[in-house]
C-alpha positions, -999 to 999 in steps of 0.1 A, spaced: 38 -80 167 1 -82 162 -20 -71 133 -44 -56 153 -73 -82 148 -66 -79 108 -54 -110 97 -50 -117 62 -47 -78 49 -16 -66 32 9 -56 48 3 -21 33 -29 -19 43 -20 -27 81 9 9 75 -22 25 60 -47 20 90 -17 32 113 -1 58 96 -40 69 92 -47 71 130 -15 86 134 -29 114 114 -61 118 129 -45 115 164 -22 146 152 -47 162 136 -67 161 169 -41 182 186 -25 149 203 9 155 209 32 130 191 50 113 221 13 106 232 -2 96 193 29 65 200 17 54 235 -16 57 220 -8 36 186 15 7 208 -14 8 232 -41 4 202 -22 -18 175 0 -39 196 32 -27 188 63 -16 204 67 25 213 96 24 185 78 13 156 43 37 165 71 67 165 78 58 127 41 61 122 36 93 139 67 106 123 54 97 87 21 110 92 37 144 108 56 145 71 31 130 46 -10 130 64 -34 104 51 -15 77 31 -36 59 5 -47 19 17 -40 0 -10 -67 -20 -27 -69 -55 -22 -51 -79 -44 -57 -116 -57 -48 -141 -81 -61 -148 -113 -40 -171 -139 -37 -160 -177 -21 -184 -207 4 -157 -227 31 -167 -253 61 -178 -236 83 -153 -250 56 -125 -235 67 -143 -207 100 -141 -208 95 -105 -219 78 -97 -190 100 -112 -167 132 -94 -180 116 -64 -178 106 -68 -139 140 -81 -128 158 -54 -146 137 -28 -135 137 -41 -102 101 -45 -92 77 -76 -86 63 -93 -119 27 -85 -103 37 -49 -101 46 -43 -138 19 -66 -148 -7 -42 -129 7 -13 -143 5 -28 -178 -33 -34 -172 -42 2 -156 -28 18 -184 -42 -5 -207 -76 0 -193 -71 40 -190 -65 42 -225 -92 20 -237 -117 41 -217 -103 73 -233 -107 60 -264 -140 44 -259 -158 81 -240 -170 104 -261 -149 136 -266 
């Protein structure tokens, strides 16, 4: 299945642009058996999976389209490490994901603090 000429975007991304013209499809009165032929046609992909699209923008509308990620490498103690690591693998989520939570909530209560009340 094709990417639709995006090559090199998230996966989540390439759900957001779909599940996105799903919506506006929808939203423009299209009827959702023709929103799929429309989505297949435009992104490549088979009736089936443009039906999950249209289905999940009948339930939910515009989905978010995640921001673009990249790598940048930090030196932390090794047991802030391991810390870290335990934490993801019990909880079940990618190392990147609790890492970026960490920082957003870092950074959203460093602002707070920083703003004047």
């Amino acid at each position: 299945m094709s990417d639709g000429g995006s090559a090199g975007r998230s996966a989540g991304a390439v759900f957001a642009e779909r599940v996105n013209a799903a919506a506006d499809l929808l939203q423009a009165g299209v009827l959702a058996a023709d929103a799929a032929r429309e989505l297949a046609d435009r992104f490549d992909c088979s009736q089936r999976q443009a039906h999950r699209y249209v289905q999940r923008a009948g339930r939910d509308g515009h989905v978010p389209v995640p921001a673009p990620s990249g790598v940048f490498t930090v030196k932390l103690a090794m047991p802030l490490i391991a810390r870290v690591r335990s934490y993801a693998a019990g909880s079940g989520r990618t190392l990147s994901a609790v890492v970026g939570q960490a920082l957003e909530e870092f950074l959203a209560r460093a602002h707070r603090q920083r703003s004047p009340r």
